[in-house]
MARDO-821853 format. One record per residue (C-alpha): z, y, x; residue in one letter. Coordinates in nm, 2 decimals, padded with zeros to 4 digits. Example, Ala and Ser with C-alpha at 12.3 -4.5 7.8 and 13.67 -1.06 7.14 Angstrom:
MARDO-821853
ATOM:zz:yy:xx:resn
ATOM:00.78:-00.45:01.23:A
ATOM:00.71:-00.11:01.37:S
***
This chain:
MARDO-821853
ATOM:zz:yy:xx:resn
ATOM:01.89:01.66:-01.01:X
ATOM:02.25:01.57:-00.85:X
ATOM:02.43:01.89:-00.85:X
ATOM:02.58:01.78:-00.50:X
ATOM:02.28:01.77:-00.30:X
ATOM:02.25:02.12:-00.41:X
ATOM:02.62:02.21:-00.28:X
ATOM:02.47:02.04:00.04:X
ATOM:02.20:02.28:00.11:X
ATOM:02.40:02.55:00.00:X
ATOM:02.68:02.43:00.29:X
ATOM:02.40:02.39:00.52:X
ATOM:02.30:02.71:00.45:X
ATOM:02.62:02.88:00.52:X
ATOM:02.70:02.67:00.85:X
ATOM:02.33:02.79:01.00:X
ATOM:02.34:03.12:00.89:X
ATOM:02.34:03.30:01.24:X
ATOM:01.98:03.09:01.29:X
ATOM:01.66:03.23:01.11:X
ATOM:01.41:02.94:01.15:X
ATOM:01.66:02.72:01.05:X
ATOM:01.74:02.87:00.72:X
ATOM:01.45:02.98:00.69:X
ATOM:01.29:02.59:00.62:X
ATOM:01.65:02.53:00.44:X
ATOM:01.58:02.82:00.19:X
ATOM:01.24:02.67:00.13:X
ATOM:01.38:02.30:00.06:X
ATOM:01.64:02.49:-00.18:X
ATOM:01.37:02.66:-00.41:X
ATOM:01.20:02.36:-00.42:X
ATOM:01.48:02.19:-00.54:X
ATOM:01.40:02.43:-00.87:X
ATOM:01.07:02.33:-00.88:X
ATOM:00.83:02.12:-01.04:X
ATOM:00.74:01.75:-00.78:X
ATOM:00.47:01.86:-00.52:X
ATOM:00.16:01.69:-00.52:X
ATOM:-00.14:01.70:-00.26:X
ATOM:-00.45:01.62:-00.26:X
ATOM:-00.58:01.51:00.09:X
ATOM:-00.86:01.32:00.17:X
ATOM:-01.22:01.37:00.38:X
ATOM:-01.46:01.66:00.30:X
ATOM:-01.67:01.61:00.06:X
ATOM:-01.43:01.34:-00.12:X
ATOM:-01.43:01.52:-00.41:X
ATOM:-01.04:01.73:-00.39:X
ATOM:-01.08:02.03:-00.51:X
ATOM:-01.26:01.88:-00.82:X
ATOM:-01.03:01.66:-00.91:X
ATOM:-00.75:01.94:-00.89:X
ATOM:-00.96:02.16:-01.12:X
ATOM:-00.97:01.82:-01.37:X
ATOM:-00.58:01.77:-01.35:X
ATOM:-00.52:02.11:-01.42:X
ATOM:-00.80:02.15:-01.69:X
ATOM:-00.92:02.48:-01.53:X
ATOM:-01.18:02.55:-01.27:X
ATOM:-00.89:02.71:-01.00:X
ATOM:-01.00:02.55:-00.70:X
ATOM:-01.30:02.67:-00.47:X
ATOM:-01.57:02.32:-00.44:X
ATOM:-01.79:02.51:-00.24:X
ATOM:-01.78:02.53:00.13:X
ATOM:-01.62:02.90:00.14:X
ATOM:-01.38:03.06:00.39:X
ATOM:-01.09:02.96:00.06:X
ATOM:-01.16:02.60:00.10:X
ATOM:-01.04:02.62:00.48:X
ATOM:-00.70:02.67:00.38:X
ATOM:-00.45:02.51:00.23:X
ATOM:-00.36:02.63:-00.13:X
ATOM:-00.05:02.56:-00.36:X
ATOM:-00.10:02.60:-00.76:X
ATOM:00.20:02.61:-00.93:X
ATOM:00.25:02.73:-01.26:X
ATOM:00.38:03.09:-01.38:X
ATOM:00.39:03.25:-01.65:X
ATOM:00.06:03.53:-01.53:X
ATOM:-00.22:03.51:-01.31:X
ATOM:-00.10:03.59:-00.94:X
ATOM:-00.28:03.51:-00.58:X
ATOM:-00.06:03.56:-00.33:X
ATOM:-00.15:03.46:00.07:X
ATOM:00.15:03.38:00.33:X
ATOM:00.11:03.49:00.68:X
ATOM:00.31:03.53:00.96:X
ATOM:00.38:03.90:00.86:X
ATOM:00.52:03.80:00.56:X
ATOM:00.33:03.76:00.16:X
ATOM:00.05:04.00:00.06:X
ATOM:-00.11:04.01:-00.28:X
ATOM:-00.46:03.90:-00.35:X
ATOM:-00.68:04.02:-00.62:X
ATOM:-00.69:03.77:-00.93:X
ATOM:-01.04:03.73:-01.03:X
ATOM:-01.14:03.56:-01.36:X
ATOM:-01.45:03.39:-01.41:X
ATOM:-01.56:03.15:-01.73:X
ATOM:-01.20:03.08:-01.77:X
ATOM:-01.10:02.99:-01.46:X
ATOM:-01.08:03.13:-01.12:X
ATOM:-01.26:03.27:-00.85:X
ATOM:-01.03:03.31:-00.51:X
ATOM:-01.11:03.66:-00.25:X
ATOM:-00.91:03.68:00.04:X
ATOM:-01.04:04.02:-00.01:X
ATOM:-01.05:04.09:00.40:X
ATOM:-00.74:03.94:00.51:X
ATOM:-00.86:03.71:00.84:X
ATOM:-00.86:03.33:00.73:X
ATOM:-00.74:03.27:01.10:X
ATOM:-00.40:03.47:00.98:X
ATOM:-00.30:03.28:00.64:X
ATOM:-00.04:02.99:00.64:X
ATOM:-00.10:02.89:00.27:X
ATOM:-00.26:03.04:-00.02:X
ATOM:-00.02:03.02:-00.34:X
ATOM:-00.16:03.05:-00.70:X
ATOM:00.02:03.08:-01.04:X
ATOM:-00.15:03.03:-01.34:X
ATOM:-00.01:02.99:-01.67:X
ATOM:-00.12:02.61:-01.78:X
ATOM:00.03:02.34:-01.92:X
ATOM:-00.14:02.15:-01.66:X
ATOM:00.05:02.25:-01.37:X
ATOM:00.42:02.27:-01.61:X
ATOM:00.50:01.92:-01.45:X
ATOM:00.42:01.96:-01.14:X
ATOM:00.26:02.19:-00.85:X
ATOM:-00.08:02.06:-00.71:X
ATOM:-00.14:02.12:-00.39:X
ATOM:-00.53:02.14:-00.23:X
ATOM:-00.59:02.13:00.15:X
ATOM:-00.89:02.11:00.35:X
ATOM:-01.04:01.77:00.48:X
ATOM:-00.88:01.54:00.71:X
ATOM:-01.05:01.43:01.04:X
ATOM:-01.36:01.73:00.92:X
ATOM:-01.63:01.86:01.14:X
ATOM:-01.33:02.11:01.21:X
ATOM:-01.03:02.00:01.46:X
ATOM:-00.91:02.34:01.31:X
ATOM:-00.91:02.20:00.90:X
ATOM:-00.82:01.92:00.97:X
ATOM:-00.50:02.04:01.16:X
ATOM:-00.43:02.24:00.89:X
ATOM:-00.33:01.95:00.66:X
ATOM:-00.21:01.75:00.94:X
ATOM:00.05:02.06:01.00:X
ATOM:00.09:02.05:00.63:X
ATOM:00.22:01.70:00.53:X
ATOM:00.36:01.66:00.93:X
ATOM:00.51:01.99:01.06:X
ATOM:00.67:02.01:01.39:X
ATOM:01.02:01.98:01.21:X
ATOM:00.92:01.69:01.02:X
ATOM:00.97:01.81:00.66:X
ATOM:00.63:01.73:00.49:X
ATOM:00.49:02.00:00.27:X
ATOM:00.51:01.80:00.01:X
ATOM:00.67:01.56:-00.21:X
ATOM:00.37:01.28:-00.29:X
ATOM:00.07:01.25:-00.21:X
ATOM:-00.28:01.18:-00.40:X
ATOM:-00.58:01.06:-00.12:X
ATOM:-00.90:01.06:-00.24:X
ATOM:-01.13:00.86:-00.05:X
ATOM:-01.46:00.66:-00.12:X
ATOM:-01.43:00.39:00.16:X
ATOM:-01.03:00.37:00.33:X
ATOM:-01.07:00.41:00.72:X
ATOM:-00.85:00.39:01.00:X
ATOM:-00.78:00.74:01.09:X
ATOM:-00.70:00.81:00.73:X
ATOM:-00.41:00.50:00.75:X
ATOM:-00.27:00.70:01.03:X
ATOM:-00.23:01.00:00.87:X
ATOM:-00.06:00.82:00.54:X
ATOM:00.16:00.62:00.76:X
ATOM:00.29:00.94:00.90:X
ATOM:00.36:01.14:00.62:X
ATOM:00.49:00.87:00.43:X
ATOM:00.73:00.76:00.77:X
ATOM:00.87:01.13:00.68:X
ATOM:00.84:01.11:00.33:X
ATOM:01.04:00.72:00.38:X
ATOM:00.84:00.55:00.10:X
ATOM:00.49:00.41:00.06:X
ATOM:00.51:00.46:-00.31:X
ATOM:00.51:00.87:-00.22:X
ATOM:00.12:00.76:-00.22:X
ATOM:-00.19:00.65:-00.51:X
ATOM:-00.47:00.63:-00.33:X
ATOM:-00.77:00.75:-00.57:X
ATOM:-01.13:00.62:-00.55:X
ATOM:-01.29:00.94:-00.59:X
ATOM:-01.65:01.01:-00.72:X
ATOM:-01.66:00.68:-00.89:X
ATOM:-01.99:00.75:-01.11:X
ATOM:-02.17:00.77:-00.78:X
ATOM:-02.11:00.42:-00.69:X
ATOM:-02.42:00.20:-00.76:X
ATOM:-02.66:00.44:-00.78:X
ATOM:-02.52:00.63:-01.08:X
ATOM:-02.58:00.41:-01.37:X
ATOM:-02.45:00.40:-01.65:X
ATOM:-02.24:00.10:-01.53:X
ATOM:-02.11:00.33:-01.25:X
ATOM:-01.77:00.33:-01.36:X
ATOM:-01.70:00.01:-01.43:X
ATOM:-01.82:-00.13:-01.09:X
ATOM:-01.61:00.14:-00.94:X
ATOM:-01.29:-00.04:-01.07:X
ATOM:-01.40:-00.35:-00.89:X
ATOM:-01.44:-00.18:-00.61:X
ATOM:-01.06:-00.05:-00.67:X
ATOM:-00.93:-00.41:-00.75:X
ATOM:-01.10:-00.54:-00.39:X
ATOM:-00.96:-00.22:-00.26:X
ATOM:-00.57:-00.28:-00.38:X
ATOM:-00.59:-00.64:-00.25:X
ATOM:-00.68:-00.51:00.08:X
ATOM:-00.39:-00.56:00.32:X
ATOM:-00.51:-00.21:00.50:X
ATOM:-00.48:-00.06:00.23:X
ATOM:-00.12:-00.16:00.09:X
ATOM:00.01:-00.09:00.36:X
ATOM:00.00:00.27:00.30:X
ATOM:-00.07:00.29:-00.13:X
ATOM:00.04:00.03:-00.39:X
ATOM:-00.18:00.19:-00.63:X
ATOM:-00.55:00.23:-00.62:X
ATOM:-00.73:00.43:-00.89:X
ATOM:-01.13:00.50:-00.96:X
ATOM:-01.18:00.83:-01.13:X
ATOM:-01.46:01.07:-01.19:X
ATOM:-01.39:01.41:-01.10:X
ATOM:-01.62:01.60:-01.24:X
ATOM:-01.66:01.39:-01.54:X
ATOM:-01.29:01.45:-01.62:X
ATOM:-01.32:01.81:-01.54:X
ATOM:-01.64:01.81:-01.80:X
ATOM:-01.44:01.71:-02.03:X
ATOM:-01.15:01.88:-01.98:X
ATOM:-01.38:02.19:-02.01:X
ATOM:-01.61:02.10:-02.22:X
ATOM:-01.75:02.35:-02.49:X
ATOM:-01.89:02.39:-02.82:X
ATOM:-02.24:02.53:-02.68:X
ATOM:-02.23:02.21:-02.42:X
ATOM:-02.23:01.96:-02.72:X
ATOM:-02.51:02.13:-02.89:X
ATOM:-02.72:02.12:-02.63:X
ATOM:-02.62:01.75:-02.51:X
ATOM:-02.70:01.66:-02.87:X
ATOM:-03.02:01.82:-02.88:X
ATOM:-03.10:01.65:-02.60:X
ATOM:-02.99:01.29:-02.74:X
ATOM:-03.21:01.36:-03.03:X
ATOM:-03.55:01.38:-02.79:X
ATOM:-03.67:00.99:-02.80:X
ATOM:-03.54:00.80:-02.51:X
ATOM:-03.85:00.73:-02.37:X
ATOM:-03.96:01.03:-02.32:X
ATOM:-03.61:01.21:-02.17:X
ATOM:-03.52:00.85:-01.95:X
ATOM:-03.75:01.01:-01.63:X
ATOM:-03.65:01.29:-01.58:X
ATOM:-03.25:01.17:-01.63:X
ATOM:-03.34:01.04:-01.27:X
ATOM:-03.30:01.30:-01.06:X
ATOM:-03.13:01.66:-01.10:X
ATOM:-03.45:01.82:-01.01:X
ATOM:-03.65:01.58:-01.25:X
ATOM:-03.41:01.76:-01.50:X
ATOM:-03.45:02.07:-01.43:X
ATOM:-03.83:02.13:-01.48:X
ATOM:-03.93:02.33:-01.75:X
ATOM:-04.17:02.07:-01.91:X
ATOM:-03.90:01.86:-02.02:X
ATOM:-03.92:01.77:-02.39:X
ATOM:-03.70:01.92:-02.63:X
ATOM:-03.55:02.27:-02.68:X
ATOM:-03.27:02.28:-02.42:X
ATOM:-03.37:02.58:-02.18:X
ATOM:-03.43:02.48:-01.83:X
ATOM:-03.14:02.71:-01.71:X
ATOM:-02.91:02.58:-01.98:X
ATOM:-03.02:02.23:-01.82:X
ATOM:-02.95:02.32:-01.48:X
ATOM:-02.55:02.44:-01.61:X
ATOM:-02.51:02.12:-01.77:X
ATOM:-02.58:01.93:-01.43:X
ATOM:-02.40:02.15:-01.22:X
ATOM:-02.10:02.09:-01.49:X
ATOM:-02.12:01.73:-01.57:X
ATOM:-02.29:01.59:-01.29:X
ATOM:-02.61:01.41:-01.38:X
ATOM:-02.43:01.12:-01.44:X
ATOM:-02.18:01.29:-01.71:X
ATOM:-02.56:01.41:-01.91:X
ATOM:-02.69:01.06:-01.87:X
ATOM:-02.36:00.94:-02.00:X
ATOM:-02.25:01.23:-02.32:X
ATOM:-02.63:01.18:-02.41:X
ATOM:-02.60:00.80:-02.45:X
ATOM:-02.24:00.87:-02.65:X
ATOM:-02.36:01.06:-02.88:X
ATOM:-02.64:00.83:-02.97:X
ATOM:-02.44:00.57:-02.99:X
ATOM:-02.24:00.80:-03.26:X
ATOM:-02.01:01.07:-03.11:X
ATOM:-02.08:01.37:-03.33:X
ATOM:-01.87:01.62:-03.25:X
ATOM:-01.72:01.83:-02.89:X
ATOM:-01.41:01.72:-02.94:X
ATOM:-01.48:01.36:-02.93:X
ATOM:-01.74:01.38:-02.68:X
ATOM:-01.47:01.56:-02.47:X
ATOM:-01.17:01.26:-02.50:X
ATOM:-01.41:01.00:-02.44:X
ATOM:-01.55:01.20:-02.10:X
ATOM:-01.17:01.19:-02.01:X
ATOM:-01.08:00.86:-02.04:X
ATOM:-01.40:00.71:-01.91:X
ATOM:-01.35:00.94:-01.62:X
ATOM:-00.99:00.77:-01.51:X
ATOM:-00.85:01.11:-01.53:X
ATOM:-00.61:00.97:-01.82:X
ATOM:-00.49:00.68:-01.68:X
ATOM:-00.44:00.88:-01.35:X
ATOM:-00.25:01.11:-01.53:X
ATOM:-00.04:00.83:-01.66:X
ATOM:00.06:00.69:-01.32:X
ATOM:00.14:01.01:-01.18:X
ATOM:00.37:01.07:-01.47:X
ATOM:00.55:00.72:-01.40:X
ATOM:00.55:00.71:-01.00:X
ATOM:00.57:01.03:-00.92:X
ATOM:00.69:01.30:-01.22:X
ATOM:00.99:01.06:-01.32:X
ATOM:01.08:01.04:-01.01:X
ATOM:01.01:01.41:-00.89:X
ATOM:01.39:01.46:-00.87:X
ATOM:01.47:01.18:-00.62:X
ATOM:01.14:01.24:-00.45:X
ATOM:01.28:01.60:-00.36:X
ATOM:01.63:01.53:-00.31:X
ATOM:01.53:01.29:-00.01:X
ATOM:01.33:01.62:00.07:X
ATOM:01.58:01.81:00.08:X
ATOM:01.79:01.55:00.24:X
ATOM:01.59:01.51:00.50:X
ATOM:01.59:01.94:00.59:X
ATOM:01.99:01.91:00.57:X
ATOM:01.98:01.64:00.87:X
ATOM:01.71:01.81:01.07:X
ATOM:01.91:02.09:01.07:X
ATOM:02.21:01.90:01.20:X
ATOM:02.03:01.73:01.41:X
ATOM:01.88:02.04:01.56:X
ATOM:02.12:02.28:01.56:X
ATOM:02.49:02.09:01.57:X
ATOM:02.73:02.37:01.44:X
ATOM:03.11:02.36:01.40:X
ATOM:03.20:02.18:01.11:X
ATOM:02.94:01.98:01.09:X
ATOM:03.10:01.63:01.10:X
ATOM:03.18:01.68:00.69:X
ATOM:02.81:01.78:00.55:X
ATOM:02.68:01.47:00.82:X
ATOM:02.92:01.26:00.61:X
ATOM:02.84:01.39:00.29:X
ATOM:02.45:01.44:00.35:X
ATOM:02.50:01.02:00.43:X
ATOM:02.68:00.94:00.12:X
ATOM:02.41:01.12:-00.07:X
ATOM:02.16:00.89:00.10:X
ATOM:02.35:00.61:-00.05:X
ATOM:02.36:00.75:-00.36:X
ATOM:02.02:00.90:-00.40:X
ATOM:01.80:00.61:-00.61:X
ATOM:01.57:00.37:-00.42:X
ATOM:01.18:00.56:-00.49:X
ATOM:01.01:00.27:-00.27:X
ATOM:00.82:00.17:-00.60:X
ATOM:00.68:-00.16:-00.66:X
ATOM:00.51:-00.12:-00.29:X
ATOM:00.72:-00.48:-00.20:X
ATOM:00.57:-00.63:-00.43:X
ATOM:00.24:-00.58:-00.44:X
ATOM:00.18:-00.58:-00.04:X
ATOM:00.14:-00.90:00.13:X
ATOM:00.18:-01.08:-00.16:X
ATOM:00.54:-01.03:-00.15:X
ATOM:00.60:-01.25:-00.49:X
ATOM:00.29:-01.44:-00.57:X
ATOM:00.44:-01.77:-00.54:X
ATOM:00.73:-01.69:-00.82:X
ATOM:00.67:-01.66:-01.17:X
ATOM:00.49:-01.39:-01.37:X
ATOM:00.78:-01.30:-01.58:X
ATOM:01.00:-01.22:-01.24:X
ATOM:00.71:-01.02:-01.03:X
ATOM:00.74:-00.77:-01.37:X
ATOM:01.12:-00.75:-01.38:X
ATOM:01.12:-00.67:-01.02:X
ATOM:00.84:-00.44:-01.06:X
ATOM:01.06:-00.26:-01.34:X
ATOM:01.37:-00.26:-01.11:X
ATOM:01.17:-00.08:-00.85:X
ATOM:01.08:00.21:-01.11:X
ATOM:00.68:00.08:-01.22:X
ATOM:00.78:00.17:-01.60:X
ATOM:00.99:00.47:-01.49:X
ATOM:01.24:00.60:-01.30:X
ATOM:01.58:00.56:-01.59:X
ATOM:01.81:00.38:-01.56:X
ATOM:01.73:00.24:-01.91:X
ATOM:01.36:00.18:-01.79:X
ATOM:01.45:00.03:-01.47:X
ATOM:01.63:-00.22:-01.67:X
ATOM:01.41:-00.26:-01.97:X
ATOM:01.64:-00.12:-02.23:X
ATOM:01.61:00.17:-02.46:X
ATOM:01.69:00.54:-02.34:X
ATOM:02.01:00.58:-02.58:X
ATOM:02.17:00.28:-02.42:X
ATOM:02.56:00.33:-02.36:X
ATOM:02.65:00.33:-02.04:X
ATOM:02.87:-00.02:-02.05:X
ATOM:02.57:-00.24:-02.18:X
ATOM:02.37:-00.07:-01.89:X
ATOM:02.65:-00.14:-01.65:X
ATOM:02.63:-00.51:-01.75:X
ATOM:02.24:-00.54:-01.76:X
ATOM:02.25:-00.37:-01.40:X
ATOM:02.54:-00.65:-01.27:X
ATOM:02.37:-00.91:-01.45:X
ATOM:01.99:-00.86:-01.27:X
ATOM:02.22:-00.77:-00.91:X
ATOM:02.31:-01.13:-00.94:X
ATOM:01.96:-01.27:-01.02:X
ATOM:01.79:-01.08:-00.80:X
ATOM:02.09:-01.19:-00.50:X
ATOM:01.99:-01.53:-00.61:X
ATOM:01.65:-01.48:-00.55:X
ATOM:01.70:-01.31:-00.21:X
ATOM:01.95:-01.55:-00.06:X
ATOM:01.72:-01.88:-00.17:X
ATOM:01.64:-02.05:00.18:X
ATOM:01.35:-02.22:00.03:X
ATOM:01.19:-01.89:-00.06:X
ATOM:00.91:-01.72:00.20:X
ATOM:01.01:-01.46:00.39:X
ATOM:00.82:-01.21:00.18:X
ATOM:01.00:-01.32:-00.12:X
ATOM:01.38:-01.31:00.02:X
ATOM:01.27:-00.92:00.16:X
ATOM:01.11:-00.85:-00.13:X
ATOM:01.42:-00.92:-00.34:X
ATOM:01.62:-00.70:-00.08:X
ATOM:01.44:-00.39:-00.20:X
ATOM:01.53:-00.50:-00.55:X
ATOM:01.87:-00.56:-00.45:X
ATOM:01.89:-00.22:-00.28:X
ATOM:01.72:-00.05:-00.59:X
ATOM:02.01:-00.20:-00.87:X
ATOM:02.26:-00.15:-00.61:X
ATOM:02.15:00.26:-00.65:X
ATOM:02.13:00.21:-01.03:X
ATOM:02.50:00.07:-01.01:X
ATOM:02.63:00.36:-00.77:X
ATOM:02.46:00.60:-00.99:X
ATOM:02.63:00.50:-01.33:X
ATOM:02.97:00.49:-01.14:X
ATOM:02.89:00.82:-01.02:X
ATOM:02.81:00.94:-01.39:X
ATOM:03.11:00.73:-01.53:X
ATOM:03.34:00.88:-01.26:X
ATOM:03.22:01.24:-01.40:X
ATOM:03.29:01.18:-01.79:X
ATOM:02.94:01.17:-01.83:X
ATOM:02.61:00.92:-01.93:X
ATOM:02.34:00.86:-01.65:X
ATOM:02.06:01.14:-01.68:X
ATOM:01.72:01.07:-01.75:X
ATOM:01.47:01.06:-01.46:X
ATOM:01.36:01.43:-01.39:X
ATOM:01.00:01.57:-01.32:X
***
């Protein structure tokens, strides 16, 4: 994190302090500078959110049924003990903390719906140590009310989204939901603030056992959709509450699945057709009925169908069962491209947040004095690293007609393999800062090359820009480091 855009908030601060509201949303950008990257989940009703939340942070948090809780938008960050707190416009009030199987079971315990802002949530996880998840209720819902609750959320009045990045779960992109990524990511000022998750993926084709695979050809065709790269340059098929399953998953669960994998395949395969079907009690074998209906409502009928063909096929034991669940699922690769687009980043992605409060409170509010923080909050924004991501690339077709070996250097430049200096230039982290300096001057001049090229298409010369821009920020930021007796920092989560 650069100290100085720190200093700025703080000067902001100072310069505004005779005006509540806007110190107020200063005071928040500040603490957030402290923080962990913010990440919401937004989508539809029904897309699957709050499950996929519960799978990222490997405990059952989130409310996936259709109580008041889910109404309202909810930030989990991580703390060192339980707390439920709920913001309202009298100030923060204390809700109980309500443990159930290992996870948790929200109460507004009588405080009006209508009244709360945000619900907040600590809970001491290793899942939320990188970054705070954020769920909200479904966009474009039954409910103008929901649905303006998110909207409000990632588009205030002010302009300063709620958050950092964004994760949208969808099943099938539409129009409406374009409109509201454009806008948040027109305030966020990157389209790589965005992975766009097909959600529910072992529901697609029927839920066979083939499910997942045809979901990621469905998220191919879905990425090469010009709709759809317009607002996301990454697509991703996951199963929720397959990853959640096995995230969760325990020793009685395998005994049971096993059991069940050891009743001859003729005889289960009908009733693995339906939930019902699954439920009766003259199922063969010695799983309970009511130990069968908890399995479905924990792994989906799909995850039984799935752990009982796994453990034929060998798996013999919870703890395998349960990494194979998760990386079928997508949840790891997920995980992997939120650690490189969005965690490495998390820094940049919240000074340009913070950025962004400083100058709407200039613009707002012009103060005496100002002229020097306008300067400085401007220098900072040429300072501050390029986050657009490999977004240039992959929309349009930016660099199809160039070689394979350039489309992944520029991709690198842009931050795909991390946000580093070192991995933006595809050396090792312990680099010295001179052989970076050179690397850095060294793609500049390719990469000007490449942009100033009259026989290249349009899409290629702007495509270079934004690599241009991006090594221009790595340069600035290695003077910036030099200038300061020290080594560029790694990227921050």
């Amino acid at each position: 994190m650069t100290p100085d855009v720190r200093a700025l908030v703080d000067a902001a601060l100072e310069l505004h302090r005779d005006h509540p509201e806007i110190t107020a949303r200063l005071s928040e950008h500040r603490a957030r500078l402290e923080e962990p990257v913010r990440i919401a989940l937004v989508g539809r009703v029904k897309a699957g959110k709050s499950t996929l939340l519960n799978a990222l942070v490997g405990a059952r948090v989130a409310p996936t049924d259709a109580g008041e809780c889910t109404r309202l938008v909810t930030v989990y960050r991580h703390g060192r003990v339980p707390r439920v707190a709920a913001r309202t416009g009298r100030g923060e009030r204390d809700l109980p903390v309500r443990r159930v199987d290992g996870g948790l079971l929200l109460d507004l315990a009588g405080v009006d719906a209508d009244d709360v802002d945000h619900l907040r949530v600590d809970w001491p996880t290793a899942g939320l140590a990188a970054a705070t998840l954020v769920d909200t209720p479904g966009i474009a819902s039954l409910s103008a009310d929901l649905s303006a609750r998110t909207r409000a959320f990632l588009e205030p009045p002010d302009g300063l989204p709620g958050a950092d990045a964004v994760l949208f779960l969808t099943r099938q992109l539409q129009a409406g939901d374009v409109d509201v990524l454009r806008d948040f990511q027109a305030r966020a000022g990157s389209r790589t603030t965005t992975i766009t998750v097909l959600s529910r993926a072992d529901e697609i084709g029927a839920g066979g056992l083939d499910a997942l695979l045809q979901a990621g050809q469905v998220a191919e065709r879905m990425a090469a959709d010009p709709a759809v790269t317009e607002v996301s340059p990454t697509v991703l098929p996951v199963a929720g509450l397959l990853g959640l399953a096995g995230r969760t998953l325990r020793h009685g669960d395998f005994v049971a699945l096993r059991s069940l994998a050891r009743t001859a395949p003729a005889e289960l395969q009908p009733f693995l057709l339906t939930a019902d079907r699954f439920c009766r009690p003259e199922i063969p074998g010695e799983v309970a009925p009511g130990l069968r209906r908890t399995l479905v409502e924990r792994f989906g009928l799909f995850g039984v169908r799935l752990s009982v063909a796994l453990v034929r096929a060998g798996i013999d034991g919870a703890q395998e069962l349960a990494d194979e669940l998760v990386r079928r699922s997508g949840l790891e690769e997920l995980h992997r491209r939120i650690a490189v687009e969005f965690t490495a980043r998390g820094a940049h992605l919240q000074e340009a947040s913070a950025l962004a409060a400083v100058e709407w409170a200039l613009r707002s509010t012009p103060a005496d004095g100002d002229e020097r923080l306008r300067y400085e909050a401007e220098r900072l924004r040429l300072t501050v690293r390029d986050v657009v991501g490999p977004a240039a690339l992959r929309s349009d077709g930016a660099l199809g007609d160039v070689p394979a070996g350039v489309r992944a250097e520029a991709a690198r430049l842009l931050g795909a393999g991390g946000g580093s200096v070192a991995a933006r230039l595809g050396l090792p982290e312990d680099t010295p800062p001179e052989a970076l300096h050179t690397a850095a001057l060294a793609a500049l001049d390719r990469w000007q090359a490449h942009g100033d090229d009259p026989l290249a298409a349009r899409a290629v010369r702007d495509a270079a820009g934004a690599v241009v821009r991006s090594v221009e920020a790595v340069l600035a930021e290695l003077d910036e480091a030099s200038s300061a007796g020290a080594g560029p920092q790694p990227a921050a989560g």
